[in-house]
C-alpha positions, 0 to 999 in steps of 0.5 A, spaced: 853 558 542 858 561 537 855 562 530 849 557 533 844 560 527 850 558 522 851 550 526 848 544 522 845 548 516 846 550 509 851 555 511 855 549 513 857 548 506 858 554 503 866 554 505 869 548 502 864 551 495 867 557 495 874 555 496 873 550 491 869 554 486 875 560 487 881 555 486 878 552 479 875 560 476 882 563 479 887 558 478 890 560 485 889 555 491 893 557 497 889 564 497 882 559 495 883 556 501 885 561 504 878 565 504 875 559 505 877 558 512 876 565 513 869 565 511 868 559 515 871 562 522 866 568 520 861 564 520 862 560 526 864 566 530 857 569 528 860 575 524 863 577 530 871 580 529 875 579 533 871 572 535 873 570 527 880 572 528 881 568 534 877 562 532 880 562 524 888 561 528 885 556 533 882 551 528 887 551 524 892 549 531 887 543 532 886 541 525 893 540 524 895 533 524 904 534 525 905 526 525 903 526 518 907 534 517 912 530 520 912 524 515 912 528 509 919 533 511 921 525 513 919 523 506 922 529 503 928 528 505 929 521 503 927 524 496 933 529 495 938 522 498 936 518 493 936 523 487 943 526 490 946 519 491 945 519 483 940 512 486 933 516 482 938 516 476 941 510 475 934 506 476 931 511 472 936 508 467 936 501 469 928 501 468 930 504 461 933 498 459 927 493 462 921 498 460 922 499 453 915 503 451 911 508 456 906 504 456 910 499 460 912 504 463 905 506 465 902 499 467 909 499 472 907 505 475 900 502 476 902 495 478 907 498 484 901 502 486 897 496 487 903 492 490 902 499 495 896 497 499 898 498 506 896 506 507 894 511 501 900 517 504 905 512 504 902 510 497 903 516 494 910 520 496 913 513 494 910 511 488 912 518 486 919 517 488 921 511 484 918 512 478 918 519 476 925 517 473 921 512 470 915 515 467 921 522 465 924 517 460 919 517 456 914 523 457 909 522 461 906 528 464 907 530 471 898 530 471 898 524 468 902 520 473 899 523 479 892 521 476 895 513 476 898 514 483 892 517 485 888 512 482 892 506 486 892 509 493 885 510 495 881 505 491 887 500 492 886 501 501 878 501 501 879 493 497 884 491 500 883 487 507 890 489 510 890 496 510 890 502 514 882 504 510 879 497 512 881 499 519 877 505 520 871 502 516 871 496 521 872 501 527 865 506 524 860 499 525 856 499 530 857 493 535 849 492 533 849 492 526 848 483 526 856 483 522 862 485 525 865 490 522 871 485 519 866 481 515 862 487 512 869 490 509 870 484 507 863 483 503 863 489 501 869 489 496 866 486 490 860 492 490 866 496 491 864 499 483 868 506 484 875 503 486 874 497 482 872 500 476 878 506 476 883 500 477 880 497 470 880 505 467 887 506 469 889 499 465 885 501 460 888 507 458 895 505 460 894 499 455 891 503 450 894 510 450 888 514 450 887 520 452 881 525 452 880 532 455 884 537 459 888 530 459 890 529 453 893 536 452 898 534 457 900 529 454 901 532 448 906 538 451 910 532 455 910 529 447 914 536 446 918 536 453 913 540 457 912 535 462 908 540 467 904 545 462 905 550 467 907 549 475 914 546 475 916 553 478 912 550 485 918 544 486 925 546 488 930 542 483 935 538 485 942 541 481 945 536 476 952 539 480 949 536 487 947 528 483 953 523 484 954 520 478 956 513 480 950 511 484 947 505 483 940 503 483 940 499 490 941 506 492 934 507 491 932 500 492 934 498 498 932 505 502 925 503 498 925 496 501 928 498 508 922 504 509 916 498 506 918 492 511 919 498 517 913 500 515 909 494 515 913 491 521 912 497 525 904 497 523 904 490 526 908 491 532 903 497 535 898 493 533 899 487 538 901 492 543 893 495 543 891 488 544 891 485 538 892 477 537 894 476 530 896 480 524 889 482 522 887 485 528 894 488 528 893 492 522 885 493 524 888 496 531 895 499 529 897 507 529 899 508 522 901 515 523 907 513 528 909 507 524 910 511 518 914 515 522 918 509 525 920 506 518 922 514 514 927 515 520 929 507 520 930 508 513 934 515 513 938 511 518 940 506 514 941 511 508 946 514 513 950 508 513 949 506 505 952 512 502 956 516 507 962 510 507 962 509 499 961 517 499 956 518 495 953 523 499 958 528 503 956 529 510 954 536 509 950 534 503 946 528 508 945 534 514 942 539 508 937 535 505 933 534 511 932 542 510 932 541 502 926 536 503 923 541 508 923 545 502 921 539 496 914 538 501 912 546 502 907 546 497 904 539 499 904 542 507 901 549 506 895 545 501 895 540 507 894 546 513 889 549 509 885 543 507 885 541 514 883 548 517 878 548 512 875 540 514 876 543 521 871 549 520 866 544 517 866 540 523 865 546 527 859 549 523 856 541 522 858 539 515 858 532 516 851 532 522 847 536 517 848 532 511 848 525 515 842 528 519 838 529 511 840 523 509 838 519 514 831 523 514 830 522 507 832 514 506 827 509 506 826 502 504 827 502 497 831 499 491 835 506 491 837 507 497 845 505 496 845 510 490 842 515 494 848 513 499 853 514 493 851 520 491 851 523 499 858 520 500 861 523 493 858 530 496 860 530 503 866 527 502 868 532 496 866 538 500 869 537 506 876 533 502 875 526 507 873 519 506 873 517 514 870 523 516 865 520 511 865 514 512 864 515 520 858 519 519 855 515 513 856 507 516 852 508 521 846 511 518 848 506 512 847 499 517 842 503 522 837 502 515 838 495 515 839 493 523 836 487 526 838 483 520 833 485 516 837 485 510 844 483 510 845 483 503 842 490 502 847 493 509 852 490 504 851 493 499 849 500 502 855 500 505 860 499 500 856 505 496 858 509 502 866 506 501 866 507 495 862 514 493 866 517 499 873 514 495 870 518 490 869 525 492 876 524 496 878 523 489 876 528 486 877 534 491 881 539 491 882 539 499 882 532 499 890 530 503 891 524 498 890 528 492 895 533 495 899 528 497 899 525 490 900 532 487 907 532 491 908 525 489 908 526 482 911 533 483 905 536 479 902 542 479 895 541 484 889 544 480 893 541 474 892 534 477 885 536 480 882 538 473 886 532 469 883 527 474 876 530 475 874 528 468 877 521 468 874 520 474 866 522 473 866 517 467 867 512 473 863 516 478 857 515 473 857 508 470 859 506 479 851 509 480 848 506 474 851 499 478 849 501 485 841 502 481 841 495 478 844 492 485 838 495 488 834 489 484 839 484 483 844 484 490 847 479 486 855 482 486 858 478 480 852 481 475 853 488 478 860 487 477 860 485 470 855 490 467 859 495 470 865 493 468 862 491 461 858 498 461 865 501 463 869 499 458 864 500 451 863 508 454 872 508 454 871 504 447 866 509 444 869 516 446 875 512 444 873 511 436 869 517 437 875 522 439 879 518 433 874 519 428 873 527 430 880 527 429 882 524 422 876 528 420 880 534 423 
């Protein structure tokens, strides 16, 4: 078996650590994942040279996930339009006259991603869309931005019973777990301390205005017009020569609404023809990556026929944005390729078996079993910049503890330490495909994005593992909740008066 001393053991980790840790200390992710994936092939080969050679290519062929590729060029495209038909800008300034302050303009993002809910990708590239004109206007970093994004994807999927994520956590119960896995989603939602307490954080901060950390300086340059601190030079810019400047804001409206309802309607329509009876079951069993195809091209269509008449877009311009848009998503599609080359080394050396298997070797019947479960998921999800993979791996260890109905309430709560520590790692990986997304979304520079969001989300991360201690002794969910949220916010409260005292004495 090639690189068999390597399979299922330490060395399986070293990959995604290398390429993490080189990314942070070089500033420089493609070449970090790059090694990364490399180092893993040559494992997995055994040190063999030609072997590393040939695996390295084939990994990366298999790991590649086109329908998504596809999507994002799509997706891409729809994004030129809507700025060369003068849509982006005319909303941006009609936004102007409804959203008077950042802060508005802060809590509008945030409300739209929540209104978002269906898919995490989906999520991102179109929340970055429609309101980047809006958070430009006034001064909100591009870092700041893809944090909220990033903020209301992932933990708005895993708490939302109609989406793509609670399909793939009811598709990972076992048939035998004594609930079914619709049922368990469900009841996990109110101990899902991670995605719950990062909504409240990012109301917070936007309410509030504070920031901390490398955040802070952010926000500080976009106050003097750097809205990117460095990296602007990643994104191709569209000429202000190319936008029509009689667009109107139904020109990025209605190509938003047509790509939500094709989308949903899509998701639905492939979920009845798997065999579905009604619309739960329908989103449960969609194929999300197909729709999400369907309702971009339907949406280019329909902007095909709402520009060309009224000549807000030439012909030749339409045609060339789909080559324009191609160049937009480069960066978030070389990151991607990496990201997933890089899982695929890890499934290849057994990332996920070997800390799957330790996890299950070493949990015992304890009051701290869904903290150790948290802490498991953050870590498998984070090296190998997936929370499905995680949650495939962890669920079944998780109801397998508590199988038989032993212990409902505390499958439950494992469960939801499992969702929601695997939300988390995927949050704060740099590999992870949602924060790329969320970085193209917003048009910032990645490690930006990664270093900002990273200490915002370790407060949340912390305070969520207290809770899942205390849920442990109490399994009541409005106690855990509620210390939680309280704890949360007198750590916010106090950094916040803190930071201000330190800055006046200064």
């Amino acid at each position: 078996m090639e690189g068999s001393m390597f399979i299922g053991t330490w060395w399986a980790i070293l990959p995604p650590i290398l390429a993490i840790v080189l990314a942070f200390v070089t500033k420089e992710v493609y070449s970090s994942l790059f090694i990364g994936v490399a180092v893993g092939a040559v494992l997995y080969s055994g040190f063999h040279p030609w072997e590393s050679f040939v695996n390295f290519f084939d990994i990366m062929k298999n790991s590649m996930n086109l329908n998504i590729l596809i999507f994002d060029v799509l997706l891409g495209m729809i994004i030129v339009l809507m700025a060369k038909s003068g849509g982006s800008a005319a909303y941006g300034k009609w936004a102007g006259t409804k959203i008077k302050s950042k802060r508005s303009a802060l809590l509008a993002t945030t409300g739209l991603g929540i209104l978002i809910f269906v898919d995490d990708y989906f999520n991102c590239l179109t929340v970055g869309s429609v309101m980047r004109p809006v958070t430009d206007r006034y001064k909100v970093s591009r870092a700041k931005l893809a944090y909220i994004i990033d903020a209301t994807a992932a933990p708005v999927c895993i708490i939302a019973p109609i989406s793509s994520w609670a399909a793939a956590v009811n598709s990972y119960v076992p048939a035998d777990a004594g609930i079914s896995g619709f049922q368990l989603f469900l009841n996990t939602i109110p101990f899902n301390l991670y995605a719950i307490l990062t909504l409240v954080m990012v109301v917070y901060i936007s309410v509030t205005g504070f920031d901390f950390g490398l955040m802070k300086k952010h926000e500080e340059n976009a106050a003097k017009g750097d809205l990117f601190t460095s990296g602007a030079e990643e994104f191709e810019q569209i000429s202000e020569d190319e936008v029509n400047p009689n667009g109107r804001v139904m020109d990025l409206v209605l190509p938003v609404a047509v790509l939500i309802f094709s989308a949903i309607g899509a998701m639905i329509y492939t979920g009845y023809l798997g065999g579905a009876d009604n619309i739960i079951t329908a989103f449960s069993g969609c194929d999300a990556e197909t729709s999400l195809i369907f309702a971009t091209t339907v949406t280019i269509f329909f902007m095909l026929i709402l520009y060309l008449p009224r000549k807000v877009v030439t012909f030749k311009g339409f045609m060339d944005s789909l080559v324009e848009g191609f160049k937009l998503m480069i960066p978030a599609i070389t990151i991607l390729i990496f990201a997933w080359s890089l899982k695929g080394v890890g499934d290849a050396l057994g990332l996920a078996e070997f800390v799957g298997g330790v996890v299950g070797e070493n949990a015992s019947a304890s009051i701290f079993i869904p903290a150790i479960l948290f802490i498991a998921a953050v870590f498998l999800s984070f090296s190998t910049g997936t929370s499905w993979g995680t949650f495939a791996i962890l669920v079944p260890i998780a109801t397998a503890l508590f199988s038989g109905n032993t212990d409902l309430e505390m499958m439950i709560i494992s469960v939801a330490a499992v969702l929601a520590g695997a939300v988390c790692g995927d949050h704060v990986s740099p590999i992870s495909d949602t924060t790329v997304m969320s970085s193209a979304g917003a048009q910032s520079n990645h490690l930006n994005h990664v270093s900002t969001q990273m200490q915002y989300a370790a407060i949340v991360a912390v305070v969520s593992l207290l809770g899942y201690i205390l849920a442990g002794v109490v399994h009541v969910w409005w106690i855990v909740l509620g210390a939680a949220v309280i704890l949360l916010l007198a750590v916010l409260t106090g950094m916040r008066v803190l930071f201000g005292k330190r800055q006046a004495d200064e």
